[in-house]
CHARMM internal coordinates of N, CA and C (Angstrom, degrees):
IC EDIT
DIST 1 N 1 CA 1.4464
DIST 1 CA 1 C 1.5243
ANGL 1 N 1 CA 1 C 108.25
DIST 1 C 2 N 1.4102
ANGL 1 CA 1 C 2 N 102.30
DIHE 1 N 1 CA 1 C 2 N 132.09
DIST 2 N 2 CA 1.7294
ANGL 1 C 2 N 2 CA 89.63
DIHE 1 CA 1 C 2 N 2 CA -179.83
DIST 2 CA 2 C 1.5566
ANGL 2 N 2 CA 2 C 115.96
DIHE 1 C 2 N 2 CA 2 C -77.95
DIST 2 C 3 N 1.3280
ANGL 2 CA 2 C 3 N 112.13
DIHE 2 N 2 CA 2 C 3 N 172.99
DIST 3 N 3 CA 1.5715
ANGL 2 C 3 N 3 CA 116.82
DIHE 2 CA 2 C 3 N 3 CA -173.53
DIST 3 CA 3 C 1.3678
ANGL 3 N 3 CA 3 C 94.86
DIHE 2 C 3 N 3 CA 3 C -87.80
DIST 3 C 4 N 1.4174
ANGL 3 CA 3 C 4 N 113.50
DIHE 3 N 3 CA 3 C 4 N 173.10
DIST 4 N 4 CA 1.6703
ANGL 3 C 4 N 4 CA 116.74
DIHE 3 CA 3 C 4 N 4 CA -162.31
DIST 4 CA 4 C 2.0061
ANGL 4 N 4 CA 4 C 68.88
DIHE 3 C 4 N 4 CA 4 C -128.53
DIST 4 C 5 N 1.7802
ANGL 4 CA 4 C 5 N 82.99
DIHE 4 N 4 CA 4 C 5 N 146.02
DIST 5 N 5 CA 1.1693
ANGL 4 C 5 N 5 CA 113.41
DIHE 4 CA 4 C 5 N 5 CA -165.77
DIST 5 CA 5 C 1.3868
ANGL 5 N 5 CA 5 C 104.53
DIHE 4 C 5 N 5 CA 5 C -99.74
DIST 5 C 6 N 1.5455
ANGL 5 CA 5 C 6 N 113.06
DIHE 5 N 5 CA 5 C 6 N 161.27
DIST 6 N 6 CA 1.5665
ANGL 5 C 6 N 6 CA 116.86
DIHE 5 CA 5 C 6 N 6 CA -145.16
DIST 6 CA 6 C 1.7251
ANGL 6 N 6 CA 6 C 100.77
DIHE 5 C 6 N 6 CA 6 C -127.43
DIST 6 C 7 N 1.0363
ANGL 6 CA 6 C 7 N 130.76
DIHE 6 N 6 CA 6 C 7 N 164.24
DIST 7 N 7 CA 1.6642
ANGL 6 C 7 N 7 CA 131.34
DIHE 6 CA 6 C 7 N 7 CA -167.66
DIST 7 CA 7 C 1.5128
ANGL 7 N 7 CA 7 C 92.83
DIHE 6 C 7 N 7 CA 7 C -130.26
DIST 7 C 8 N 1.5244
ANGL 7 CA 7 C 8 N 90.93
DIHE 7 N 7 CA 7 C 8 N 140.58
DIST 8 N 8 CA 1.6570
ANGL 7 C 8 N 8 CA 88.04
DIHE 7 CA 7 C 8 N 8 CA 174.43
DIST 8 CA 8 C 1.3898
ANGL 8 N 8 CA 8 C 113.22
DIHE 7 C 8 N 8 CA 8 C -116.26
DIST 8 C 9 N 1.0144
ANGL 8 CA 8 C 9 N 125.71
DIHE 8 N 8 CA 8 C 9 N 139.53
DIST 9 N 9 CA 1.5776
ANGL 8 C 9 N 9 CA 156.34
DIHE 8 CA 8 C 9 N 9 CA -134.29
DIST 9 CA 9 C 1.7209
ANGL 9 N 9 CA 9 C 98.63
DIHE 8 C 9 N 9 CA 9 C -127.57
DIST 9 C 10 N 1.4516
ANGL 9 CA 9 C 10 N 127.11
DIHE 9 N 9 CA 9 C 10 N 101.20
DIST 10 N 10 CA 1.2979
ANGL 9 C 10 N 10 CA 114.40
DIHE 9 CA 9 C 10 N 10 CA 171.08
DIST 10 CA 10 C 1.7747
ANGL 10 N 10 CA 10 C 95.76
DIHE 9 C 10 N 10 CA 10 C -123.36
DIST 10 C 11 N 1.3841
ANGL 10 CA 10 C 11 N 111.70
DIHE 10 N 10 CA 10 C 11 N 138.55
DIST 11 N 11 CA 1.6768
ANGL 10 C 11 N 11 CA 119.89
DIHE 10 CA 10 C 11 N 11 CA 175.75
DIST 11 CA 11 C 1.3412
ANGL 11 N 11 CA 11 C 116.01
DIHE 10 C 11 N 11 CA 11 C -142.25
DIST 11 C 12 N 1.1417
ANGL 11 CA 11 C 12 N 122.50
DIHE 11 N 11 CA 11 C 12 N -178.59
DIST 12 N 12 CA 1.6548
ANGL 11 C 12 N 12 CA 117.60
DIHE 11 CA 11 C 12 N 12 CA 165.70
DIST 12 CA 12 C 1.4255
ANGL 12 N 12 CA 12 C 96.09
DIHE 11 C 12 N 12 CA 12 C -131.50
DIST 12 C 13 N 1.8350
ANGL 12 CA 12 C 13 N 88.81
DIHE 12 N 12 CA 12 C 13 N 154.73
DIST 13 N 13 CA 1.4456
ANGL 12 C 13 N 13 CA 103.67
DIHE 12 CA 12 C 13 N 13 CA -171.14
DIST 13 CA 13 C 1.6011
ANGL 13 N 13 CA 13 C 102.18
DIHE 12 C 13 N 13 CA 13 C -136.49
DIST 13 C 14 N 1.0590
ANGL 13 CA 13 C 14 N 131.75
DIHE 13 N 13 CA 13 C 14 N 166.99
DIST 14 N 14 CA 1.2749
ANGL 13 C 14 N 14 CA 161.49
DIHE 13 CA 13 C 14 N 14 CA 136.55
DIST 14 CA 14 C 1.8734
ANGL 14 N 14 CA 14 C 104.49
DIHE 13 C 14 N 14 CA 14 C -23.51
DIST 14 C 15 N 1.1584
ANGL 14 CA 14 C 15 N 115.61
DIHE 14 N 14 CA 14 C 15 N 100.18
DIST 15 N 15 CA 1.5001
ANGL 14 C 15 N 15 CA 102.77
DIHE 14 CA 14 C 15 N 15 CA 169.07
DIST 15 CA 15 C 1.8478
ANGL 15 N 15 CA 15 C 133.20
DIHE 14 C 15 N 15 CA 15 C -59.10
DIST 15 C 16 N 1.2945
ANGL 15 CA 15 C 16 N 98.58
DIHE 15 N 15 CA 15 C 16 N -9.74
DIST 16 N 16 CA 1.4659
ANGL 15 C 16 N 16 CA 97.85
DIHE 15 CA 15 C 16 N 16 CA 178.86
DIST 16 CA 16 C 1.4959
ANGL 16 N 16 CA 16 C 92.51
DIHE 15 C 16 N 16 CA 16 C -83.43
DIST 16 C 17 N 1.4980
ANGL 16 CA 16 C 17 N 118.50
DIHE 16 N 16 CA 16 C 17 N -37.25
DIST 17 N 17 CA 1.2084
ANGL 16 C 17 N 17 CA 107.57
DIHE 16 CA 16 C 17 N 17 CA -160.25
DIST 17 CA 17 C 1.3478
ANGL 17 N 17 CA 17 C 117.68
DIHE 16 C 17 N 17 CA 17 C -75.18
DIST 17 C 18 N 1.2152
ANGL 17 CA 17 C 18 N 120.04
DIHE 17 N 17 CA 17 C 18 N -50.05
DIST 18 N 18 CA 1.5100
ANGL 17 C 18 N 18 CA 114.54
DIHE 17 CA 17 C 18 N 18 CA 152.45
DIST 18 CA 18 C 1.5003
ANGL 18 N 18 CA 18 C 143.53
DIHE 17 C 18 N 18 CA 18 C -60.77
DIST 18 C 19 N 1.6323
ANGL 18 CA 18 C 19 N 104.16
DIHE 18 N 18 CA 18 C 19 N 19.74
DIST 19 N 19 CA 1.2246
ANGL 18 C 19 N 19 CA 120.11
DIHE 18 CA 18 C 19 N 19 CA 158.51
DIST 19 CA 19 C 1.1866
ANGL 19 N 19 CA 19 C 109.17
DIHE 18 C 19 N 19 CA 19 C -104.58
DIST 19 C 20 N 1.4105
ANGL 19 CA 19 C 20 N 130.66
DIHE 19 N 19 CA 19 C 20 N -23.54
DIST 20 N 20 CA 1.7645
ANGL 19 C 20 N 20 CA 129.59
DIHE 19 CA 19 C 20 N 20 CA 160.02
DIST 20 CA 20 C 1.4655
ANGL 20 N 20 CA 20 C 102.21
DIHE 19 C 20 N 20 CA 20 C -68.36
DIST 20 C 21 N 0.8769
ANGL 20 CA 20 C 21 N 110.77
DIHE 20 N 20 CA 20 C 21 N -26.86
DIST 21 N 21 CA 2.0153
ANGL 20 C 21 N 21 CA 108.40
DIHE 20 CA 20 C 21 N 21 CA -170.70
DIST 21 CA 21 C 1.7064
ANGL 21 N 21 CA 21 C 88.39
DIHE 20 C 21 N 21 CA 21 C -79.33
DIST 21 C 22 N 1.3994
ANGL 21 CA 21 C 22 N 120.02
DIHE 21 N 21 CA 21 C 22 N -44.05
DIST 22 N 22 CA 1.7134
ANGL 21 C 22 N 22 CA 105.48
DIHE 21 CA 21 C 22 N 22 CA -173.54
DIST 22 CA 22 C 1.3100
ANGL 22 N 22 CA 22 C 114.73
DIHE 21 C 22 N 22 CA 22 C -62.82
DIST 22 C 23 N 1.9680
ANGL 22 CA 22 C 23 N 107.80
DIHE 22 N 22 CA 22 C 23 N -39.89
DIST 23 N 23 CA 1.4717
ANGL 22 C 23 N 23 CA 105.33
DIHE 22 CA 22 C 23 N 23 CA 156.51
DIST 23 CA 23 C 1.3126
ANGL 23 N 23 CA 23 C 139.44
DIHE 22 C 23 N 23 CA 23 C -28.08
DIST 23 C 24 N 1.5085
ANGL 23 CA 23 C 24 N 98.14
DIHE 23 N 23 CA 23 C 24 N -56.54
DIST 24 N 24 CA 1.9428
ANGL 23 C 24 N 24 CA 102.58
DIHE 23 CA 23 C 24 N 24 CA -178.21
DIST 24 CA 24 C 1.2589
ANGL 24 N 24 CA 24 C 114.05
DIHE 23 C 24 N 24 CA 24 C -73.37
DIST 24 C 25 N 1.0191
ANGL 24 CA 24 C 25 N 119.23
DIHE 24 N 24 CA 24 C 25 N -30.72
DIST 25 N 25 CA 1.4672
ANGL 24 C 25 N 25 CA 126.31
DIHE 24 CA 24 C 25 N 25 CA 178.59
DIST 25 CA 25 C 1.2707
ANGL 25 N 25 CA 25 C 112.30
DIHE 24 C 25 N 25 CA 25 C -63.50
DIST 25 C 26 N 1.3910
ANGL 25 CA 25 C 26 N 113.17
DIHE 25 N 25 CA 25 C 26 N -47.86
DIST 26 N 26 CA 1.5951
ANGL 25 C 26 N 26 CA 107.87
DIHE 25 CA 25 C 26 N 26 CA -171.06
DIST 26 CA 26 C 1.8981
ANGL 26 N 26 CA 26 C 100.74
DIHE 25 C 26 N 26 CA 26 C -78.14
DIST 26 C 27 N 1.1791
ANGL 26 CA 26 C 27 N 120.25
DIHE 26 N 26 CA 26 C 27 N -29.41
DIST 27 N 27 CA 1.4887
ANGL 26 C 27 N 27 CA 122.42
DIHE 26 CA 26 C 27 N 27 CA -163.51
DIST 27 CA 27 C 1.9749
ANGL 27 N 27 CA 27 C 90.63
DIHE 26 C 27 N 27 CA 27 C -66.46
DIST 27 C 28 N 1.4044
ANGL 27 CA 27 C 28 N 117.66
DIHE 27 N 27 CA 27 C 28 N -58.99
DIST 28 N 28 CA 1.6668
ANGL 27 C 28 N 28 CA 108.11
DIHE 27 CA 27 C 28 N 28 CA 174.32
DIST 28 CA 28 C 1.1281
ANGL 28 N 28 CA 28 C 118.77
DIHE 27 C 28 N 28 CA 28 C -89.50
DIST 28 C 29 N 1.1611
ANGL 28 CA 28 C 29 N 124.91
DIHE 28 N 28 CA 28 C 29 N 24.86
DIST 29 N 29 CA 1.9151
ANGL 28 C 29 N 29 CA 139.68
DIHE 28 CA 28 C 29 N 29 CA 144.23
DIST 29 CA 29 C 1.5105
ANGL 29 N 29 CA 29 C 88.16
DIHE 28 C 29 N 29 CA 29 C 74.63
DIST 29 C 30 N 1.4945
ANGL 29 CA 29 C 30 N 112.82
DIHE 29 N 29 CA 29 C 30 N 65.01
DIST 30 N 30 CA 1.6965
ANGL 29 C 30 N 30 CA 115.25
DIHE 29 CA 29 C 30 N 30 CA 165.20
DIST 30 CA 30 C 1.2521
ANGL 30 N 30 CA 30 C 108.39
DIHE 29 C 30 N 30 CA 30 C -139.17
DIST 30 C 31 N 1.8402
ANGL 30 CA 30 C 31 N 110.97
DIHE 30 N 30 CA 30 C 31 N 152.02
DIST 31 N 31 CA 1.1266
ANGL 30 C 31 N 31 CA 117.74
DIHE 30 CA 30 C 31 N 31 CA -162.46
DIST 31 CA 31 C 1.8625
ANGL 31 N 31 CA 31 C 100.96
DIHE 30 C 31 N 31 CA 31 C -72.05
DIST 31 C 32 N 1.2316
ANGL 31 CA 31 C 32 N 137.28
DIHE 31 N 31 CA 31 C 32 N -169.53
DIST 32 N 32 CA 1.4955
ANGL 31 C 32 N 32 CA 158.30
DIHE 31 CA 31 C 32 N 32 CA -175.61
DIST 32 CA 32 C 1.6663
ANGL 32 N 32 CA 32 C 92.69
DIHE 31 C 32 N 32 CA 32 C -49.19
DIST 32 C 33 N 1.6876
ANGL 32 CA 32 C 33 N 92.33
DIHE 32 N 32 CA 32 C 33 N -70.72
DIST 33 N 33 CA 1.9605
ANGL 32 C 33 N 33 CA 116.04
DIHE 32 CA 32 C 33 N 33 CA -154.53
DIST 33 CA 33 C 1.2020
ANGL 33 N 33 CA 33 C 68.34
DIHE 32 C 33 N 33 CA 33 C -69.33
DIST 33 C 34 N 1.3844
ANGL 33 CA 33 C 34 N 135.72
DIHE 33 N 33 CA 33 C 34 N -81.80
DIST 34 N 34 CA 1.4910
ANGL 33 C 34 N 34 CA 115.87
DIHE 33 CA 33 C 34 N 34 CA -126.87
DIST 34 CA 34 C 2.0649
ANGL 34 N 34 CA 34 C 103.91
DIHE 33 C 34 N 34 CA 34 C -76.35
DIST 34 C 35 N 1.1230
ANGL 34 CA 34 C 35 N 129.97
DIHE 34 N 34 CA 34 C 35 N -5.11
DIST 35 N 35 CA 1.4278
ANGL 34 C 35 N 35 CA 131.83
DIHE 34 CA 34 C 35 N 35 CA 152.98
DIST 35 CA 35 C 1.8313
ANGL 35 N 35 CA 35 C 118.11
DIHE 34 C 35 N 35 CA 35 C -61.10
DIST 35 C 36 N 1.2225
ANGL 35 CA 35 C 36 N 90.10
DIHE 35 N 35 CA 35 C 36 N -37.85
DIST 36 N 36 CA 1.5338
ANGL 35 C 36 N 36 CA 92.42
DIHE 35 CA 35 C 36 N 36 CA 154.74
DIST 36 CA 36 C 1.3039
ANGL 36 N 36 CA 36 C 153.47
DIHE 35 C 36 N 36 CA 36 C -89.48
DIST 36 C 37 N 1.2241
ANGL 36 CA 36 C 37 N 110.64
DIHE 36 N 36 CA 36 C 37 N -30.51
DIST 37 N 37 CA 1.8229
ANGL 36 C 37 N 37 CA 133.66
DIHE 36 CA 36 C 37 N 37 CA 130.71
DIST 37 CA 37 C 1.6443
ANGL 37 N 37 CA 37 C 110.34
DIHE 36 C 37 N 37 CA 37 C -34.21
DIST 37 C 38 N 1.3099
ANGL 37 CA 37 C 38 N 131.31
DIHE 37 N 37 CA 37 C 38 N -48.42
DIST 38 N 38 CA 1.0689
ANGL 37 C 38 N 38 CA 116.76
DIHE 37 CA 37 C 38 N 38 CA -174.18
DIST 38 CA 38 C 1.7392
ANGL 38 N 38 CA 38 C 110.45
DIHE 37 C 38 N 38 CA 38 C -79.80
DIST 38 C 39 N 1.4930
ANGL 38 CA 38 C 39 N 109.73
DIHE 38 N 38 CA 38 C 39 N -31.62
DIST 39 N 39 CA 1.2087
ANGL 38 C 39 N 39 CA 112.83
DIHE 38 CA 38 C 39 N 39 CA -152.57
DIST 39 CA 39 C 1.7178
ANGL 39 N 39 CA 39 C 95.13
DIHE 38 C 39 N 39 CA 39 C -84.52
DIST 39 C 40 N 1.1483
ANGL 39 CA 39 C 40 N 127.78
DIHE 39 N 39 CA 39 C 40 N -24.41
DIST 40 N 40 CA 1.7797
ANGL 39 C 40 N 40 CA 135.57
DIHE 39 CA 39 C 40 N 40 CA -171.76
DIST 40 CA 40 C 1.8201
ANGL 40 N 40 CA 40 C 88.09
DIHE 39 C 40 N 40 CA 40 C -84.37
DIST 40 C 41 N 1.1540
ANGL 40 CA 40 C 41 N 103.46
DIHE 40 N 40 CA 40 C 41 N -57.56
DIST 41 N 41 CA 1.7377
ANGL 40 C 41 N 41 CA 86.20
DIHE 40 CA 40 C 41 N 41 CA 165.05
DIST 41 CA 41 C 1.5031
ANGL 41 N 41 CA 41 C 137.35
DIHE 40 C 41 N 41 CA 41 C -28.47
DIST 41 C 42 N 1.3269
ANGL 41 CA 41 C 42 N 100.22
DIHE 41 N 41 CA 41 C 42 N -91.91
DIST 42 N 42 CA 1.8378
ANGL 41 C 42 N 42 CA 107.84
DIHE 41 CA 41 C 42 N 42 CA 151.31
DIST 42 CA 42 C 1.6602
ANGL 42 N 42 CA 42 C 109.97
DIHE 41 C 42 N 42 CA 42 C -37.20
DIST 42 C 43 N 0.8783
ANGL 42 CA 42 C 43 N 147.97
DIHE 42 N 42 CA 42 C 43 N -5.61
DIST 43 N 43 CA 1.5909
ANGL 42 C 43 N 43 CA 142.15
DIHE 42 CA 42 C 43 N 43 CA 165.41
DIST 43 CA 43 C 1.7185
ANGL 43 N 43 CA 43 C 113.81
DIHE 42 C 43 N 43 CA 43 C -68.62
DIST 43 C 44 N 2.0570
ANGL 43 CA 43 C 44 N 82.55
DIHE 43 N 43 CA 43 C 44 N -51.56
DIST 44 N 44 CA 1.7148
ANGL 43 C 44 N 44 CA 111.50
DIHE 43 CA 43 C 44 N 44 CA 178.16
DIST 44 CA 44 C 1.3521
ANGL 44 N 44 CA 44 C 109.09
DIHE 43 C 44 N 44 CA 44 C -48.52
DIST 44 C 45 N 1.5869
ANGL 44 CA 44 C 45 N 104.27
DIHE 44 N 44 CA 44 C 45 N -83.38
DIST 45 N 45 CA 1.0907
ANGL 44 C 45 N 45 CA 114.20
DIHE 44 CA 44 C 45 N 45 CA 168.07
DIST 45 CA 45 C 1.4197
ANGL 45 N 45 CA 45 C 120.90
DIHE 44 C 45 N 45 CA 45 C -19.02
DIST 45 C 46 N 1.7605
ANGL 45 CA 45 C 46 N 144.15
DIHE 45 N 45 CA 45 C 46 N -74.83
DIST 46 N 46 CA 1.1724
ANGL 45 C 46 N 46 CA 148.12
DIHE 45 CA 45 C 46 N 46 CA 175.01
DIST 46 CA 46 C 1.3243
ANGL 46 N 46 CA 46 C 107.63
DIHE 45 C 46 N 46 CA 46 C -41.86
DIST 46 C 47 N 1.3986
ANGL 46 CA 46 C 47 N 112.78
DIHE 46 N 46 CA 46 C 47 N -30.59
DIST 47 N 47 CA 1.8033
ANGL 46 C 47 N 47 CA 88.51
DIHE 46 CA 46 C 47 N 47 CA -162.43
DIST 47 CA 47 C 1.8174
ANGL 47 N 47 CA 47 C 102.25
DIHE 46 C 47 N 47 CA 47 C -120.29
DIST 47 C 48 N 1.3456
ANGL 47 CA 47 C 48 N 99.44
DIHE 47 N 47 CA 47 C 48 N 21.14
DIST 48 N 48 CA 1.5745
ANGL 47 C 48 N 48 CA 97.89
DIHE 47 CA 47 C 48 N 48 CA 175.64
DIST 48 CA 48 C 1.2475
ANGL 48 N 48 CA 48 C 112.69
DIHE 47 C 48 N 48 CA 48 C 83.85
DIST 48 C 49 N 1.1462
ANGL 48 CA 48 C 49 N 137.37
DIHE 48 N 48 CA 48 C 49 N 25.85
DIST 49 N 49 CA 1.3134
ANGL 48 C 49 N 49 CA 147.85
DIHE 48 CA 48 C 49 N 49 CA -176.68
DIST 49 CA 49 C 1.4920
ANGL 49 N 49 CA 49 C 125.86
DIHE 48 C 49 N 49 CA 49 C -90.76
DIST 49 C 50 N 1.2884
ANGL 49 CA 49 C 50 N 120.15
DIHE 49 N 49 CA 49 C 50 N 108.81
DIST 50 N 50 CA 1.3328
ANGL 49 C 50 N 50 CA 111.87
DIHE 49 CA 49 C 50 N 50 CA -163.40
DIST 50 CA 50 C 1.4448
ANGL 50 N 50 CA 50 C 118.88
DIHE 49 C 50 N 50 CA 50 C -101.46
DIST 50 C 51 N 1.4089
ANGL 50 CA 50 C 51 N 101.95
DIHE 50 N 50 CA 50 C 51 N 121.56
DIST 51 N 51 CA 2.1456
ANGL 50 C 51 N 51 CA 101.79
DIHE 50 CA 50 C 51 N 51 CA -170.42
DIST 51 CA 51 C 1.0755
ANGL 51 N 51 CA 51 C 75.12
DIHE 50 C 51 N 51 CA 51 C -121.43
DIST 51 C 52 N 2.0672
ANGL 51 CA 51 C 52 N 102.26
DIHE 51 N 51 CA 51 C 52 N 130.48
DIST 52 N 52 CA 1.7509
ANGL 51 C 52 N 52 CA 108.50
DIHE 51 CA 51 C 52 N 52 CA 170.34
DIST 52 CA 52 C 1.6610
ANGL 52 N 52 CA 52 C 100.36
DIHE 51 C 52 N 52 CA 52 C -67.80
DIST 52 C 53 N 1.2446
ANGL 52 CA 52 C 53 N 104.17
DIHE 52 N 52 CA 52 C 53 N 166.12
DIST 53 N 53 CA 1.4211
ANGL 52 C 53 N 53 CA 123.19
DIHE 52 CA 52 C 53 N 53 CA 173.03
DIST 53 CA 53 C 1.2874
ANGL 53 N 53 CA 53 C 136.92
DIHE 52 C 53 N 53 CA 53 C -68.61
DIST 53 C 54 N 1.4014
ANGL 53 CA 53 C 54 N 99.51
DIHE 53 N 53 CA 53 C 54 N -17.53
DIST 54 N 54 CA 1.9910
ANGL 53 C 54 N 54 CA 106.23
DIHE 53 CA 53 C 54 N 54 CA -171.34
DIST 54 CA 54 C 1.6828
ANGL 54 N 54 CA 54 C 79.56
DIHE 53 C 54 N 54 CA 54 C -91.70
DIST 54 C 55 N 1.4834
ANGL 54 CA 54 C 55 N 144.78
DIHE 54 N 54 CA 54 C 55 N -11.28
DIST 55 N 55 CA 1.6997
ANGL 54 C 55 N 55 CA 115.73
DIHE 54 CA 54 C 55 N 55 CA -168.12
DIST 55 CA 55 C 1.8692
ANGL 55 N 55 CA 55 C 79.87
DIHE 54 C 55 N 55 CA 55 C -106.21
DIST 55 C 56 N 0.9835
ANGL 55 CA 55 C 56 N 148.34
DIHE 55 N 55 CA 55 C 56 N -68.51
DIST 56 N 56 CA 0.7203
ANGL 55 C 56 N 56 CA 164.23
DIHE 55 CA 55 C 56 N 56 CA -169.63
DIST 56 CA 56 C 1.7986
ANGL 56 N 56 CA 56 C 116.18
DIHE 55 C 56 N 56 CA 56 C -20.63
DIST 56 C 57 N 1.3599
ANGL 56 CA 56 C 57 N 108.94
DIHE 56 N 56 CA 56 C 57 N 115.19
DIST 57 N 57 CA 1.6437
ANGL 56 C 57 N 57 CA 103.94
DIHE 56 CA 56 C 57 N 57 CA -175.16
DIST 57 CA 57 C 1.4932
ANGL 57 N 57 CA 57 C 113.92
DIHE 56 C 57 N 57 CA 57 C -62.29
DIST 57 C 58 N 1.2645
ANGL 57 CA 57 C 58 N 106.31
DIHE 57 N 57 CA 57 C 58 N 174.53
DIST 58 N 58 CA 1.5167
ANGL 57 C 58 N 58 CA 110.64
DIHE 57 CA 57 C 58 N 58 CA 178.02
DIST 58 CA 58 C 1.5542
ANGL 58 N 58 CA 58 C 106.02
DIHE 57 C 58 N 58 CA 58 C -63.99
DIST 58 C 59 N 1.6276
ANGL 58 CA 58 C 59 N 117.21
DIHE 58 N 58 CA 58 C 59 N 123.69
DIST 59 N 59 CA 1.1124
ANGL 58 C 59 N 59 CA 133.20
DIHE 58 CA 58 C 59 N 59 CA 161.80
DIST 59 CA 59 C 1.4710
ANGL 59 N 59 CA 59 C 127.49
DIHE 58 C 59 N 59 CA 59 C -84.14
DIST 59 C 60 N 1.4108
ANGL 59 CA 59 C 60 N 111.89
DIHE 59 N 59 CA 59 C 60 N 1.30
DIST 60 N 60 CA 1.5531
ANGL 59 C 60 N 60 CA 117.98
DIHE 59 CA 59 C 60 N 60 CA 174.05
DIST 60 CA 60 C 1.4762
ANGL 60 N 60 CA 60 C 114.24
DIHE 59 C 60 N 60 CA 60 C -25.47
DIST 60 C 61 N 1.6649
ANGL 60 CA 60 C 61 N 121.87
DIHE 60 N 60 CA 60 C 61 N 131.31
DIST 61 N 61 CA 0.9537
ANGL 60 C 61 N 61 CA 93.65
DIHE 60 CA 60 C 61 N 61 CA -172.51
DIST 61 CA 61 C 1.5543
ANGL 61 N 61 CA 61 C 153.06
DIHE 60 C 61 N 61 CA 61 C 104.45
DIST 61 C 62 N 1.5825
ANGL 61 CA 61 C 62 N 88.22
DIHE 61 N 61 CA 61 C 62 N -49.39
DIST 62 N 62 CA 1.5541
ANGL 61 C 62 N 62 CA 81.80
DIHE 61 CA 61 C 62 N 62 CA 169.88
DIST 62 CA 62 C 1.8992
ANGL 62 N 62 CA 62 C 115.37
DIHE 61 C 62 N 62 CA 62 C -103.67
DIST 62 C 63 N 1.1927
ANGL 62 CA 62 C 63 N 113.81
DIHE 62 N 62 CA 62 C 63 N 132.61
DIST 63 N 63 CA 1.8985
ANGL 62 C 63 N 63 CA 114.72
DIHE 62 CA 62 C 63 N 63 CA 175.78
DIST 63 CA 63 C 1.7750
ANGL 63 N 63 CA 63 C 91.55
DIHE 62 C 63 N 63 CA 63 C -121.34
DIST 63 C 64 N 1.2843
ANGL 63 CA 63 C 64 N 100.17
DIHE 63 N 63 CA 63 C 64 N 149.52
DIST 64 N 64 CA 1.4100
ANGL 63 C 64 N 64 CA 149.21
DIHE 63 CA 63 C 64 N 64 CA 145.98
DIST 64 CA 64 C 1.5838
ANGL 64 N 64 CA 64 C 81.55
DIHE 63 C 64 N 64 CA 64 C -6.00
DIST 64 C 65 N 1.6991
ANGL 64 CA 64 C 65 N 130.24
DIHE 64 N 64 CA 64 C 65 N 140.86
DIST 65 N 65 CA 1.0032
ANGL 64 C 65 N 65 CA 127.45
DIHE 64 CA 64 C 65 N 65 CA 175.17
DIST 65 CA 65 C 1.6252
ANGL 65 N 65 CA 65 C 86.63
DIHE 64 C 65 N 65 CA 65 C -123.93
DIST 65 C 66 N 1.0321
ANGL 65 CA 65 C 66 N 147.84
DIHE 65 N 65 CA 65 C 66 N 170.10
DIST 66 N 66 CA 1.6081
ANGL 65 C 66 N 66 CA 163.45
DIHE 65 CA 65 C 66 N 66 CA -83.40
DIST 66 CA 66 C 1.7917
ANGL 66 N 66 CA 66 C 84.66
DIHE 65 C 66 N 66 CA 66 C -171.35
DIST 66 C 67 N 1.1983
ANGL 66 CA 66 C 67 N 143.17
DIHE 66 N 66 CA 66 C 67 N 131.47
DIST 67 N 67 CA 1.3674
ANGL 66 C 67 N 67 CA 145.95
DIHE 66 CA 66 C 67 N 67 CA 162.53
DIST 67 CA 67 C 1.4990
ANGL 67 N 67 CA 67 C 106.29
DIHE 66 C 67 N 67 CA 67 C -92.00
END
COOR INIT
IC SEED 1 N 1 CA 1 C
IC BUILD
């Protein structure tokens, strides 16, 4: 089966802030993209947002957190 192909995403950020983003990432042992893949997910998720599943990274893992 082939692998589903990936988009590349270049932005600028805030250096503190992407030193808390290196934080989270390293605390649940994930690379940069994929700390951010998870976290735009959980965004989806909260606000009703629907990303079909075949583009969509592995969500293992992540549920609905409680507001």
């Amino acid at each position: 089966m082939p692998s589903a192909k990936t988009a590349t995403l270049t932005f600028r950020i805030d250096p503190d802030v992407k030193e808390a983003l290196r934080t989270a990432a390293q605390l649940e042992r994930r690379s940069l993209a994929n700390m951010i893949d998870v976290m735009v997910l959980e965004y989806c998720q909260r606000h009703d947002i629907h990303v079909p599943s075949s583009n969509a990274p592995s969500s293992e893992g992540l549920q609905a957190r409680p507001e």
